[in-house]
C-alpha positions in Angstrom: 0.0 0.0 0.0 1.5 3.4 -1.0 1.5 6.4 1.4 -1.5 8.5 0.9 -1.6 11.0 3.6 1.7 13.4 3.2 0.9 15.8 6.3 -1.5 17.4 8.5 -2.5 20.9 7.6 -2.3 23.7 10.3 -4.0 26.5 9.4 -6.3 28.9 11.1 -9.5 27.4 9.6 -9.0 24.1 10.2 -7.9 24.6 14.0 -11.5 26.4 14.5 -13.2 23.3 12.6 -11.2 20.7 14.7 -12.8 22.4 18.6 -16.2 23.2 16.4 -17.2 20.2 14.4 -14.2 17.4 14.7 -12.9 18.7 11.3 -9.1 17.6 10.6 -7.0 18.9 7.4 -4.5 16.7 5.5 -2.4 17.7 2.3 -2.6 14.2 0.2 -0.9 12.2 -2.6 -2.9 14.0 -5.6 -3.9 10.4 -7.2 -5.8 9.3 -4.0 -9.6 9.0 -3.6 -12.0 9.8 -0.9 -12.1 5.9 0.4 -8.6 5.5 0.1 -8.0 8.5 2.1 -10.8 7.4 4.7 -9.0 3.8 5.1 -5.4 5.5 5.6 -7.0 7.7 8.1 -8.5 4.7 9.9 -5.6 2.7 9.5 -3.0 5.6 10.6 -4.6 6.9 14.1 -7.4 4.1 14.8 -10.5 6.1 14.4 -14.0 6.2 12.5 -14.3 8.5 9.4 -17.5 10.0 9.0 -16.8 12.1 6.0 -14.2 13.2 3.5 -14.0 16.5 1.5 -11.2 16.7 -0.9 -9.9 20.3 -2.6 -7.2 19.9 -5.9 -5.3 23.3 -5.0 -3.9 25.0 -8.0 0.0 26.0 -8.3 0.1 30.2 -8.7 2.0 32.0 -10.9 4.1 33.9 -9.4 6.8 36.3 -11.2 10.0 38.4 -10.4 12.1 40.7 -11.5 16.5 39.8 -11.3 19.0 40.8 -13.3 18.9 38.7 -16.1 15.8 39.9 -16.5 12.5 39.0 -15.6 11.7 35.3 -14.2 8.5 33.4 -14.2 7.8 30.1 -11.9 5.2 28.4 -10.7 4.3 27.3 -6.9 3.3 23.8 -6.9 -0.3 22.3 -7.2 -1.4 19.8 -4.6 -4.7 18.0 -3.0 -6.3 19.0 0.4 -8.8 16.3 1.8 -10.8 17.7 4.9 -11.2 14.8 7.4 -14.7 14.6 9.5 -14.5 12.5 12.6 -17.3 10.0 14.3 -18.8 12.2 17.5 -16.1 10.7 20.4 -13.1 10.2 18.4 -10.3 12.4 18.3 -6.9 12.6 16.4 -3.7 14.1 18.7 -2.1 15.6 16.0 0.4 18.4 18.1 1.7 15.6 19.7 3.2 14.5 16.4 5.0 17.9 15.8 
């Protein structure tokens, strides 16, 4: 079995979701799928998914100016899935860090 989940996201929005409505954030391989995702969740920390919301995220464009002259890149692109926990279960994820 490949490794799906890459790491957790920290971000204001998700740590209001996670005290509010048992809502965790995860940056994941972009080829997985909402089951996969829910069985590497429930594999990885021994808890009940209730539901999965994935997001693709979009690499910017981002440009500068040096002295050779003007230089354009790109950030890279990569897939969010929002994590929705059972009522009782919990996910100690600062204890990771």
């Amino acid at each position: 079995m490949r490794n799906i989940l890459i790491k957790p996201l920290f971000t204001e929005k998700i740590t209001k979701e996670n005290h509010d409505l048992q809502k965790y954030g995860f940056v994941v391989v972009s080829t997985a799928n909402k089951i996969e995702i829910a069985k590497a969740i429930k594999d990885k920390y021994n808890v009940t998914v209730a539901d999965v919301n994935t997001v693709m995220n979009k690499g910017k464009v981002k440009t500068q100016m040096r002295k050779s002259g003007r230089f354009t890149g790109r950030t890279a692109k990569f897939k969010k899935a929002y994590v929705t926990l059972k009522k009782g279960d919990k996910i100690d994820l600062y204890g990771e860090v």
